[in-house]
N, C-alpha and C positions, 0 to 999 in steps of 0.2 A: 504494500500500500504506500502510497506517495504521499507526501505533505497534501497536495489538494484533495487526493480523496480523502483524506482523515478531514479537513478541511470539509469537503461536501456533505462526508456522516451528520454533521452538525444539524442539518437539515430534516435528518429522521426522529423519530421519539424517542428510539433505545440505540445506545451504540453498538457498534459492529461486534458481533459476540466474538470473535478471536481477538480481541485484546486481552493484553497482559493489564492485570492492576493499574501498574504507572499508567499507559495510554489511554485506558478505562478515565481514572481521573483528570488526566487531562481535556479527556470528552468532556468531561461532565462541570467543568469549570469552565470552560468555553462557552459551555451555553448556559450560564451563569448559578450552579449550583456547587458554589465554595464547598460548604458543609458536604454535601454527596461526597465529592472528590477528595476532600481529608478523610472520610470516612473511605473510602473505598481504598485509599494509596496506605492509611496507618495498616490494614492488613495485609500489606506486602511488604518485603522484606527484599533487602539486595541496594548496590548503588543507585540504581536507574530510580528506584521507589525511594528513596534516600533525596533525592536530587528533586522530584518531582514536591516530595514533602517540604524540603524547602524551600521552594517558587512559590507553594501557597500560603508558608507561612511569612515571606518576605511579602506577597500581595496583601493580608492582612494586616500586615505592618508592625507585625513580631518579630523584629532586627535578631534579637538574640538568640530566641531559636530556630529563625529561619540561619542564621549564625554555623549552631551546631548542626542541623541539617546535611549544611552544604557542605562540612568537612566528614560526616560522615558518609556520604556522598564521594567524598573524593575531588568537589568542583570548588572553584573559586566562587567567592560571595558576589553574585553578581552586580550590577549597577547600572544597567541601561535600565530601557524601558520594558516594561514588564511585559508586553507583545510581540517584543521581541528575543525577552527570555520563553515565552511558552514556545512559539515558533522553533527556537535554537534545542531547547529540550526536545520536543514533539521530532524534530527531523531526526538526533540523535535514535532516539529511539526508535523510529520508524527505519532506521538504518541498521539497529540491530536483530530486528526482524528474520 
C-alpha cells in the first residue's frame, strides 16, 4: 500500500483490516479520533508503535512523554509540523510493509 492509498482509506468507515496497530492508529487519528489511536497503538509493542505513541502524544502537547516515547522508539524528538511528522511516520511504515 502506498502513502495515497493509506491516504484514500481515510474515506471508508473502518480501516483497511491488514494493518499492523501503528498504521491502524495512524488511520484512526487522521480522521480525527486521538483517543481510538492511543488506545489502539498502547497495545502494540515494538519501535514502529513506540514512534507512533509519541506523535500522539507530542500532538497532544505532552512534550515529556511524547519525550520518552520517541527514545524508546529509537527517533529523534521531532519539530516540524505535525503533518508532516504523520506523513514521514505513515511512509516509514508503509515501507516496512
Amino acid at each position: 500500500m502506498t502513502l495515497i492509498e493509506f491516504r484514500d482509506s481515510l474515506a471508508r468507515a473502518k480501516p483497511p483490516a491488514d494493518l499492523a496497530a501503528p498504521l491502524e492508529a495512524l488511520w484512526h487519528d487522521a480522521r480525527g479520533d486521538w483517543d481510538r489511536a492511543h488506545r489502539t497503538v498502547m497495545s502494540a509493542r515494538g519501535r514502529s508503535a513506540a514512534w507512533v505513541h509519541a506523535y500522539l502524544h507530542r500532538k497532544e502537547g505532552d512534550r515529556d512523554n511524547a519525550r520518552y516515547w520517541y527514545e524508546r522508539a529509537q527517533q529523534p524528538v521531532a519539530s516540524g509540523s505535525l503533518a508532516n511528522e504523520w506523513a514521514a511516520i505513515a511512509s516509514a511504515l508503509l515501507d516496512e510493509r
